[in-house]
C-alpha atoms as one frame of an Amber mdcrd trajectory, in Angstrom:
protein
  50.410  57.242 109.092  53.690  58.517 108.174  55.001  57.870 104.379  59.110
  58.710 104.647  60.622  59.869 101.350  63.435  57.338 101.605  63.669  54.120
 102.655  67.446  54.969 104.174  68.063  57.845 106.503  71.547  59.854 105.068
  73.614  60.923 107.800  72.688  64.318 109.506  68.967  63.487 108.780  66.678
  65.069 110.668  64.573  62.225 110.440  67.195  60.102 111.841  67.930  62.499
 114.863  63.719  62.720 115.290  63.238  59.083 114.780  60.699  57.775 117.532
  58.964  54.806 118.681  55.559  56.177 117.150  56.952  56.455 113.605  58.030
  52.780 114.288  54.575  51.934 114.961  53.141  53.261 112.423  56.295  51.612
 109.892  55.310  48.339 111.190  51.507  49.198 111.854  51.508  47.458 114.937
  48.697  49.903 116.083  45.846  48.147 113.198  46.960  44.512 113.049  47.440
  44.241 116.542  44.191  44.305 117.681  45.167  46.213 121.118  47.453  42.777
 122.247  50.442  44.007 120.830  52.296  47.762 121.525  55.717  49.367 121.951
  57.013  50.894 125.384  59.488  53.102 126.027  61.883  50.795 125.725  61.471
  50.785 122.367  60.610  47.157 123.010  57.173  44.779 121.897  55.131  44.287
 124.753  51.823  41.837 124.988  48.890  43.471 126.224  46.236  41.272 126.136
  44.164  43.373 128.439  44.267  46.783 126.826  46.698  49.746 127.333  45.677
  50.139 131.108  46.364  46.489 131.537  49.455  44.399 132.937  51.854  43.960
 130.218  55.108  41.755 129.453  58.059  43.094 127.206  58.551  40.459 124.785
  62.474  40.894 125.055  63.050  40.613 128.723  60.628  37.311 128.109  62.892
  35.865 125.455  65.631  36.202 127.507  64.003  34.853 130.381  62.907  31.696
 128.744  66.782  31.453 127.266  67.654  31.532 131.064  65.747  28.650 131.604
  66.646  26.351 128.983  63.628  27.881 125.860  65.009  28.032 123.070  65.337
  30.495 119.952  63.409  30.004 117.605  60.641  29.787 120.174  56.508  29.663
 119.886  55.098  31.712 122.710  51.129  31.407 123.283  49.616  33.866 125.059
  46.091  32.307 126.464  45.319  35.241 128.034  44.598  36.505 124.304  42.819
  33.478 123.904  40.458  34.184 126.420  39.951  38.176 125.461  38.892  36.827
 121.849  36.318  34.154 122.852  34.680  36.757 124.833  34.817  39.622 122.430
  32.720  37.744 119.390  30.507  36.024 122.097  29.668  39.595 123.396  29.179
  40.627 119.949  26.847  38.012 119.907  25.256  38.672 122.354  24.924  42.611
 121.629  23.621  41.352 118.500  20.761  39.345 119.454  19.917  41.802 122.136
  19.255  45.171 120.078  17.407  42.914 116.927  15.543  41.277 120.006  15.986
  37.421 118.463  14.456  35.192 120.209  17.420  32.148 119.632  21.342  32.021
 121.349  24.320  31.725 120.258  26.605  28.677 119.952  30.376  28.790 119.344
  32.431  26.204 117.463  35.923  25.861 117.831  37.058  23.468 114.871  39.831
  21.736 116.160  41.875  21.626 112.686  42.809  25.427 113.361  44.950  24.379
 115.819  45.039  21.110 118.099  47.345  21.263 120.415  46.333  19.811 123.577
  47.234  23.143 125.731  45.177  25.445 123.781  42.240  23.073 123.178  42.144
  22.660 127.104  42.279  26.903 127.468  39.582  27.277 124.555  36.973  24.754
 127.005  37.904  26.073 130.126  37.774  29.878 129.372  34.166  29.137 127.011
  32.671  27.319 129.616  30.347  30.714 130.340  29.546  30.818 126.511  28.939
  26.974 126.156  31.700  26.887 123.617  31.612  23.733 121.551  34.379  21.613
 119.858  34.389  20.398 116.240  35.507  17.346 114.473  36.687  16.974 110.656
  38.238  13.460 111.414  37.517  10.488 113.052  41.318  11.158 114.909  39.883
  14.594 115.742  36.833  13.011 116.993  38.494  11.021 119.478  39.899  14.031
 120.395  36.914  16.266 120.478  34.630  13.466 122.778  37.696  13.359 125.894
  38.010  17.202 126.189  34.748  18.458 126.054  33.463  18.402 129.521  31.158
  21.369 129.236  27.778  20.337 129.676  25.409  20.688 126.812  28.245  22.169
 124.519  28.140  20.976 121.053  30.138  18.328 119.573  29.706  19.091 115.605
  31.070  15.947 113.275  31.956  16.907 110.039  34.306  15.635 106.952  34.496
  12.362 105.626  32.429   9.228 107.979  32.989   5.692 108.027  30.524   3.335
 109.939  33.621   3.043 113.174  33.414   7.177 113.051  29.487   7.023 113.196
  29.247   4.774 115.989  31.173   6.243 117.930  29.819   9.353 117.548  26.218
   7.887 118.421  27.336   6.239 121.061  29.138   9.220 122.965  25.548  10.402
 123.348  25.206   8.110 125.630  28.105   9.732 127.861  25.443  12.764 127.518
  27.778  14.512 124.988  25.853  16.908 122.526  27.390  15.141 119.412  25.757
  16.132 116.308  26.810  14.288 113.221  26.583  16.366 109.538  25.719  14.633
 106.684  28.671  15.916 104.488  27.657  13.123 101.453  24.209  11.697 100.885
  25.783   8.179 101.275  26.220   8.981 104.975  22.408   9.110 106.024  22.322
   5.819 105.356  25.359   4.262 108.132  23.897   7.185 110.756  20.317   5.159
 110.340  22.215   1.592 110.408  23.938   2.950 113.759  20.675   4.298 115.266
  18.682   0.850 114.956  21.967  -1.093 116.099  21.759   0.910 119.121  18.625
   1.553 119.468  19.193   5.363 119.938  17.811   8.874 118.334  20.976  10.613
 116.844  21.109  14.054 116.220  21.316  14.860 112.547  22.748  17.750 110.766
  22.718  18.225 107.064  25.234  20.479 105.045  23.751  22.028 102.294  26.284
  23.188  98.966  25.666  26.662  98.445  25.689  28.450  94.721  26.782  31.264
  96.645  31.116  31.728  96.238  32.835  33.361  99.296  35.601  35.200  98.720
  39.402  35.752  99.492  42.300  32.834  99.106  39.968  30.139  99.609  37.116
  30.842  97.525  37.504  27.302  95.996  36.260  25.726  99.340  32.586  26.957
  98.406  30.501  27.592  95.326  28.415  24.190  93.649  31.833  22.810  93.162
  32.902  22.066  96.651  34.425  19.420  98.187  31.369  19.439 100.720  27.521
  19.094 100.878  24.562  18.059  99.716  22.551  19.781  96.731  19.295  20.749
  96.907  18.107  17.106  94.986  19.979  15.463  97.735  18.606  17.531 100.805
  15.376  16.791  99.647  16.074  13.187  99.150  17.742  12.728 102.652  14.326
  14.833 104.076  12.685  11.888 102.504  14.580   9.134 103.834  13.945  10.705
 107.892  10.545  10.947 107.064  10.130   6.948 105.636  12.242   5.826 108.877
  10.140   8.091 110.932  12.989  10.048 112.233  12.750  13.620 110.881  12.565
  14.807 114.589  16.914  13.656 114.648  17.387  16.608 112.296  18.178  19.324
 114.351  20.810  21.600 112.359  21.081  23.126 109.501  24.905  23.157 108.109
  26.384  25.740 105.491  30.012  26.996 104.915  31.492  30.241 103.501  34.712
  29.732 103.448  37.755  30.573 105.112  39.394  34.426 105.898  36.651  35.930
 104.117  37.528  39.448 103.430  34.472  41.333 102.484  31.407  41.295 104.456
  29.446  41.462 101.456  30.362  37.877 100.525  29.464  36.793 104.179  25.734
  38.422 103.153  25.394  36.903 100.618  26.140  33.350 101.916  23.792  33.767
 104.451  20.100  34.529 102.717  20.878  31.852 100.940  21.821  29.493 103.810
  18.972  30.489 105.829  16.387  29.851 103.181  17.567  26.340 103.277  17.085
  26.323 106.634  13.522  27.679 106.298  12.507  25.436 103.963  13.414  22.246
 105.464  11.027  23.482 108.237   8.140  24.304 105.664   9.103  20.212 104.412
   8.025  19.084 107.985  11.515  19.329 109.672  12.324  21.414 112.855  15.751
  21.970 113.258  17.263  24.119 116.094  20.137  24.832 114.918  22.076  27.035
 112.126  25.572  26.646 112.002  26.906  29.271 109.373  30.301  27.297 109.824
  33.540  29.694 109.291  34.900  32.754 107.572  35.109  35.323 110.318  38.660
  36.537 109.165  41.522  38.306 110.425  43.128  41.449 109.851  46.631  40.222
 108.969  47.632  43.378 107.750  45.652  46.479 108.701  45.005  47.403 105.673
  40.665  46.327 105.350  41.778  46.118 101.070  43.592  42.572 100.765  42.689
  38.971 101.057  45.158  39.236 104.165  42.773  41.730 105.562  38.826  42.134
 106.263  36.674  45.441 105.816  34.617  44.803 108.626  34.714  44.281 112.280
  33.547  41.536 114.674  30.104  43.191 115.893  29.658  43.956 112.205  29.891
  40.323 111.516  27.740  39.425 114.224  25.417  41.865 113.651  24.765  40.687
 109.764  24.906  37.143 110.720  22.054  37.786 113.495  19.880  40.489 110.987
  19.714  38.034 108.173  19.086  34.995 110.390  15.994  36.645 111.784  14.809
  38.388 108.771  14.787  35.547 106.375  12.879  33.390 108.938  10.428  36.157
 110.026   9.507  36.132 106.410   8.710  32.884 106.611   6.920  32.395 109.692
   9.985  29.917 110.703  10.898  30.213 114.452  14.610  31.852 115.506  17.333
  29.108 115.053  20.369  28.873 117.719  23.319  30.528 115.485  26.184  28.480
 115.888  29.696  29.013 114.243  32.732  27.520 113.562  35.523  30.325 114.125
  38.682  29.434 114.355  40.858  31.451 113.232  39.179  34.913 114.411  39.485
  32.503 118.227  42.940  31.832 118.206  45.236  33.252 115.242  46.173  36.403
 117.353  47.578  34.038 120.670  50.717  33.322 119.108  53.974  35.053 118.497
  56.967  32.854 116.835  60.220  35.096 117.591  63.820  33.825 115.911  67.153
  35.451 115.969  69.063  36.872 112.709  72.345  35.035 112.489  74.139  36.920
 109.952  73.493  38.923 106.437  74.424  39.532 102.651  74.591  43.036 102.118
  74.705  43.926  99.259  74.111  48.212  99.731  77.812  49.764  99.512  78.072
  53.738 100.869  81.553  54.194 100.803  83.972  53.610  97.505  86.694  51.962
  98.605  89.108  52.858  95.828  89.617  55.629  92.828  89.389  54.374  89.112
  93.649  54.975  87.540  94.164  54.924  83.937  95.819  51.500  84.084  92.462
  50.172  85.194  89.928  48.646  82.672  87.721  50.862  80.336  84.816  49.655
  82.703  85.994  50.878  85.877  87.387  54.538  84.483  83.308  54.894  82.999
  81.842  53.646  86.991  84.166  56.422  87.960  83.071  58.621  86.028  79.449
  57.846  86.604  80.200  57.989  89.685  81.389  61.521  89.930  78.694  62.931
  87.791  76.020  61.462  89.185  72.742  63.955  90.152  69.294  64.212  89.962
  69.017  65.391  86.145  71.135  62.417  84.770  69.364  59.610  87.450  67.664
  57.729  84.688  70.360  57.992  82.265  72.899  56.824  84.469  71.173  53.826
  85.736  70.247  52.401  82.789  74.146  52.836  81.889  75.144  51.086  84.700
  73.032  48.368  84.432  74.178  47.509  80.641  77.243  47.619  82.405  76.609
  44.816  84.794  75.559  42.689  82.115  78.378  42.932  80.066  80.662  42.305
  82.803  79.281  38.655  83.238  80.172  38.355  79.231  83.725  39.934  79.615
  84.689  38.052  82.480  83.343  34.661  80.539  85.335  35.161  77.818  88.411
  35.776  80.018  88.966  39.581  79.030  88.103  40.709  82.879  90.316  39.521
  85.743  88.473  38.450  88.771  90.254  41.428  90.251  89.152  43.704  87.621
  85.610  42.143  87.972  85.423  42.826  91.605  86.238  46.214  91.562  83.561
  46.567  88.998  81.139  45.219  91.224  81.638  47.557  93.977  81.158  50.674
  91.892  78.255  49.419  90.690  76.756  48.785  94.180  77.940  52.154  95.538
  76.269  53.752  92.725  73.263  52.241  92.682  73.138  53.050  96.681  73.340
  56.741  95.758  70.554  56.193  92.989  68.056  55.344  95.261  68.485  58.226
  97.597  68.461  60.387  94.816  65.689  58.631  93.185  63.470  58.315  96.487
  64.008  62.048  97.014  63.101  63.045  93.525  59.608  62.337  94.332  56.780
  61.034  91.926  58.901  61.092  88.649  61.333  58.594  90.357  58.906  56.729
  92.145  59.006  53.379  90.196  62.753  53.419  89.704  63.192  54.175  93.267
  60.923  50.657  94.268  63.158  48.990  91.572  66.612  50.152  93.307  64.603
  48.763  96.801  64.570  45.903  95.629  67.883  45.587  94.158  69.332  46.683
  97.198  67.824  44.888  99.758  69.740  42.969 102.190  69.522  39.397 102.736
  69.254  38.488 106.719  69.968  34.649 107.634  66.909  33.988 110.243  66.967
  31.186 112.558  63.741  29.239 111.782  61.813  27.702 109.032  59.285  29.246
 106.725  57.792  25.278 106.038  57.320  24.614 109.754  56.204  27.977 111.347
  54.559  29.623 108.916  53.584  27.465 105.609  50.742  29.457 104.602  53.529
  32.343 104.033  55.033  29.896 101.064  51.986  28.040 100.258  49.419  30.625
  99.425  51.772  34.137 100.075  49.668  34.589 103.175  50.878  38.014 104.839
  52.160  37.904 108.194  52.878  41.009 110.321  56.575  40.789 110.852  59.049
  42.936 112.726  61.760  43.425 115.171  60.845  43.402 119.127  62.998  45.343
 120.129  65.299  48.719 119.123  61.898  50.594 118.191  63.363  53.872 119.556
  66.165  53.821 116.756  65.126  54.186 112.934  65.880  51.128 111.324  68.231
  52.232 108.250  68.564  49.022 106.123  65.647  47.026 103.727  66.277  43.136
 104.130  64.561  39.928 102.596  64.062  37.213 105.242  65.590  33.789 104.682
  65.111  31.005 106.585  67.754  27.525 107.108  66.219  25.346 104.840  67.977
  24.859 101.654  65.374  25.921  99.166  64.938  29.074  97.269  61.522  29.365
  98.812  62.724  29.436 102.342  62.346  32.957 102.569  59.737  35.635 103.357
  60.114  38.305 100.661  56.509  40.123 100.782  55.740  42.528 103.885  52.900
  44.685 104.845  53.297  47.718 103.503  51.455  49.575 106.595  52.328  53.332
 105.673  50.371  53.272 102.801  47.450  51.104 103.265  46.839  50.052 100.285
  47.002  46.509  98.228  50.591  47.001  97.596  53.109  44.356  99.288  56.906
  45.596 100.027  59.448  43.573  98.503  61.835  44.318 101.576  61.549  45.100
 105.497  63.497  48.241 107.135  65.229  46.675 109.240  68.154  47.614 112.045
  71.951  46.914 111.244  73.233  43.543 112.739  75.924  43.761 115.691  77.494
  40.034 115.533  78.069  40.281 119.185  74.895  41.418 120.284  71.317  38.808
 119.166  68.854  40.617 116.253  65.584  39.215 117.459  62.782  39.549 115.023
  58.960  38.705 115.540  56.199  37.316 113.316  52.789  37.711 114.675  49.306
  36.590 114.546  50.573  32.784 113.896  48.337  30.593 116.117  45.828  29.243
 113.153  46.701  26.332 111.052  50.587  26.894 110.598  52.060  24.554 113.569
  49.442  22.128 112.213  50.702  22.465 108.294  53.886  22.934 109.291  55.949
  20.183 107.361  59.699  18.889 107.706  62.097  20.489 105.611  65.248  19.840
 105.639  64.094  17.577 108.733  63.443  21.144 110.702  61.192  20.048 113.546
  58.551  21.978 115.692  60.430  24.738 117.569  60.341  25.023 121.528  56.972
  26.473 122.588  55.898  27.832 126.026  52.372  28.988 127.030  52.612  32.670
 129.188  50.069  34.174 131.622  50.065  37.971 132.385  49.186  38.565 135.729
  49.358  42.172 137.870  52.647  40.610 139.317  54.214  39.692 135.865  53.835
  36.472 134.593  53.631  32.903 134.754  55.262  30.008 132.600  52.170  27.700
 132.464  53.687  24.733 129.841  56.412  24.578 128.141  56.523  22.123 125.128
  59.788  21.152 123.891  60.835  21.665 120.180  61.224  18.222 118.381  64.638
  16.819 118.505  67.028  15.450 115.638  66.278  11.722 116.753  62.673  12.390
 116.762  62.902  14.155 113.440  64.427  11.427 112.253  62.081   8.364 113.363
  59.153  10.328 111.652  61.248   8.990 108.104  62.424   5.835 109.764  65.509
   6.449 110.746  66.021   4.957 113.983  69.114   6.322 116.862  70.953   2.898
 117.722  71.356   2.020 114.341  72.526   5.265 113.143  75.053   5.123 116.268
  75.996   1.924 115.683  76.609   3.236 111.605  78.890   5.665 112.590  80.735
   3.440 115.105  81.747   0.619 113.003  83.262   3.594 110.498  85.322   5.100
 113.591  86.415   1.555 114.001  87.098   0.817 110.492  89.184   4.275 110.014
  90.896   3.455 113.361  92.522   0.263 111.954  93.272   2.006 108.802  95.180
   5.231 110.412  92.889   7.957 109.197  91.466   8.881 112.107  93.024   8.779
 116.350  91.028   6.937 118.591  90.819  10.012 120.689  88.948  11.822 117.146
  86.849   8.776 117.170  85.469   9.517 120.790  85.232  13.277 120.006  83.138
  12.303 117.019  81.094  10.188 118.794  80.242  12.098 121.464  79.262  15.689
 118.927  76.861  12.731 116.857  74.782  11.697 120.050  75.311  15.054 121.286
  74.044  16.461 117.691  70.647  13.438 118.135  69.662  14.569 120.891  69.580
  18.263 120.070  67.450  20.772 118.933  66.891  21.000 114.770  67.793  24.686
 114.741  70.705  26.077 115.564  71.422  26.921 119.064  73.297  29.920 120.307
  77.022  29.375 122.077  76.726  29.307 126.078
């Protein structure tokens, strides 16, 4: 990893002139988080490679611009199913690896809980390319139910029902066995037990019963709340034993056939997943030493993702898939051997681990505040203000000895120009010019204080942030990425393209909403690798007449599905890509949401919005304020403005 002394390259740097597209990946770290789908060519340009380095390929710019070419617009979602495909089969082969060299004698069963992500397009890709590993679907709603019992058309895949039941749910979920679906429902509450019975005589049918037990055991990571003996979820031990008690008085004990625990989500130590798991399996071996025989252990979710590379944050996980496996199988067996209790099917529930690396959102930067000044633009006379002659003179004396010193003077100095403009003794011209000093002083600090090594570390990071840019992005933190807001989830974010040049400016992200929060302000910080989150991205200087596109990666779990309205900022255009030997293929493209359908979601309807504006051009017609020949213009940019997409859209 390379660490660079300053976060700006002077001119005549050597590092500038030696700048190259490894030292980009390694800025970024591209080459941890990406999990060998993502690299840089010699282009200096992102390119998928969902099939390793030796693999067929797609640069990520020359696919943007294709897509613009036909009609895809910026900011777009692009899925990548081949990805899809490469992660189902990497944890079932560590799986499989797993229960080969600890010789278990039970399978493995993958869950792919449809909350993560439901669209229909990916849910169809997840069955078809798990149809060799029996991949299963599950449920956390009766909506996702309905859902869950039309696509699954692998035969003897699992169907797992979970979250809150109502009789209609349990029905229905009864009755699909009789479509020969492998529906099992989980008895989240112990009032449940007693509809899934009701159902079964109604119908005369055995259902297959699961019971979720509420471990003492805490996971780890952002979520840790979802687990522990406060969770929202499961039965205690009293109530496990009760509902044992209840299958044995209806004589149906034989229905229970899974055991159901859950860690948590994005755990990021394995030593909370090990934990989790002696203590889940005991459950499981003692329902069977209470009469029971369940066949199944589903150890629900938790297998994280690396967001940032780093194996030290919640964003991150110190340990790798076959290492997860491998626990998961090791404990399994041991605690049962122990026991005498015979080797359980493992099933899980990842989601995110399946399909979090698939998608890419990529958005254009329409303009920026910067704020960094390099150049003064004037000399300080003696008619000019007291202020201005001391900036000069800071200004001129400025070094490496009086760094400190100097900042803090011109700092006081910024604050007391907000109190001497108030009280009217500063012009606005006066204040202006006091301004620019400032910020061409404080540019100079930094390099001075990034290049003066440890001593100046901290006030170095403080003139970062100070100095950072502010880039206008086309998108919307609330709809593409909520977790980034909600929870300060860290997404790898970058630029696709001009990875050959050294980007030479630090920049904020902000997004269109109108909210302070519509920004992303906390980055990986990938060439140190530690907990520490930049405040700032390096980022490339913006040509107005040629598109900035940036990229944020590793999007595909939960944030289309949380994404939320702001500012009435629907889903973007999205557009499903497979890499082939030849190129690629556009296999759906899914249209962002448009105003008028942003609109209906809060009742607002387009006729009577039209009609609104029409009897005003009418109205403002007969009074003279406005031509009819305005009024038609008008009218046509409103229908025009309905029917179009919520971001903004770049001039033919």
């Amino acid at each position: 990893m390379i660490r660079r002394t300053a976060p700006f390259a002077a001119k005549g740097n050597t590092d500038l002139d030696n700048w190259s597209i490894e030292k980009s990946k390694d800025l970024y770290g591209i080459g941890t988080w990406g999990s060998g789908f993502f690299d840089v060519n010699a282009s200096g340009n992102v390119m998928v490679t969902p099939f390793g380095a030796k693999g067929p390929n797609v640069d990520v710019l020359e696919l943007v611009r294709d897509l613009q070419e036909r009609g895809i617009r910026v900011p777009m979602l692009i899925r990548f199913p081949d990805i899809t495909k490469a992660r189902i089969e990497l944890i079932g082969n560590c799986f499989a690896k797993a229960i080969q060299d600890n010789n278990y004698k039970g399978a493995y069963r993958g869950v792919y809980p449809i909350k993560v992500n439901q669209q229909r397009h990916l849910v169809e890709e997840l069955i078809k390319f798990g149809q060799a590993n029996r991949l299963g679907l599950e449920a956390g709603s009766k909506p996702e139910l309905l859902v869950v019992l039309a696509m699954m058309n692998t035969p003897d895949a699992l169907i797992i029902c979970n979250g809150f039941k109502d009789a209609e749910y349990i029905e229905t979920a009864i009755l699909s066995q009789k479509l020969g679906r492998n529906t099992i429902i989980v008895v989240d509450r112990a009032s449940e037990l007693p509809m899934i019975i009701a159902a079964a005589k109604k119908f005369n049918t055995r259902p297959k019963i699961g019971l979720r037990a509420k471990l003492h055991s805490r996971g780890a990571g952002k979520w840790v709340d979802s687990t522990g003996d406060r969770s929202k979820f499961g039965l205690t031990p009293l109530e496990i034993v009760e509902c044992v008690e209840t299958l044995k008085k209806e004589e149906m004990l034989d229905c229970l056939e899974l055991l159901h625990f859950h860690i948590g989500s994005q755990i990021p130590s394995i030593s909370s997943v090990k934990g989790s798991l002696k203590e889940g399996t005991r459950f499981y071996t003692e329902l069977h030493l209470m009469g029971a025989r369940p066949k199944f252990i589903d150890v629900g979710g938790g297998l994280g993702v690396d967001y940032d590379g780093s194996g030290v944050t919640d964003s991150s996980i110190n340990y790798s898939e076959q290492e997860y496996a491998n626990d998961v199988v090791s404990i399994v067996q041991s605690v049962c051997d122990e026991r005498g209790v015979p080797h359980p099917d493992i099933v899980t529930e990842a989601g995110r681990a399946l399909v979090a690396h698939h998608s890419l959102l990529v958005f254009n930067v329409l303009g920026l505040n910067e704020v960094q000044k390099k150049e003064l633009m004037f000399q300080a006379s003696k008619d000019d203000h007291r202020v201005i002659q001391e900036l000069q003179y800071v200004y001129e004396q400025l070094n490496d000895k009086n760094l400190h010193e100097f900042y803090h003077d011109v700092m006081h100095i910024k604050e007391t120009t907000l109190q001497l403009f108030t009280f009217g003794v500063l012009s606005l011209t006066q204040r202006a010019k006091i301004e620019h000093m400032s910020w061409v002083i404080l540019t100079r600090m930094e390099q001075l204080a990034w290049a003066g090594g440890a001593d100046s570390e901290d006030l170095a990071k403080a003139l970062q942030d100070l100095l950072s840019d502010t880039y206008f992005c086309n998108f919307s933190v609330f709809q593409s990425m909520p977790d980034s807001w909600a929870v300060g989830q860290l997404f790898p974010v970058m630029p696709i393209h001009r990875l050959t040049e050294e980007p030479t400016r630090k920049a904020i992200l902000v997004d269109l909403t109108c909210d302070s929060d519509g920004k992303i302000g906390q980055f990986i910080d990938a060439a140190t690798g530690s907990k520490a989150k930049k405040t700032a991205l390096e980022v490339h200087s913006v040509d107005p007449s040629t598109p900035y596109y940036m990229g944020v990666f590793l999007v595909g779990a939960y944030q289309e599905i949380l994404g939320d309205l702001h500012n009435l900022f629907g889903d973007t255009d999205a557009v499903h890509i497979t890499i082939t030997n030849a190129g690629y293929t556009v296999d759906h493209v899914v249209e962002g949401d448009t105003v008028t359908e942003v609109l209906s979601y809060v009742q607002y309807q387009r006729p009577e919005l039209i009609e609104g504006i029409r009897r005003a051009s009418e109205h403002s017609i007969l009074k003279g304020t406005i031509t009819k020949a305005e009024a038609r213009l008008l009218m046509r940019h409103y229908e025009e403005g309905l029917s179009g997409y919520t971001y903004l859209e770049e001039q033919e």
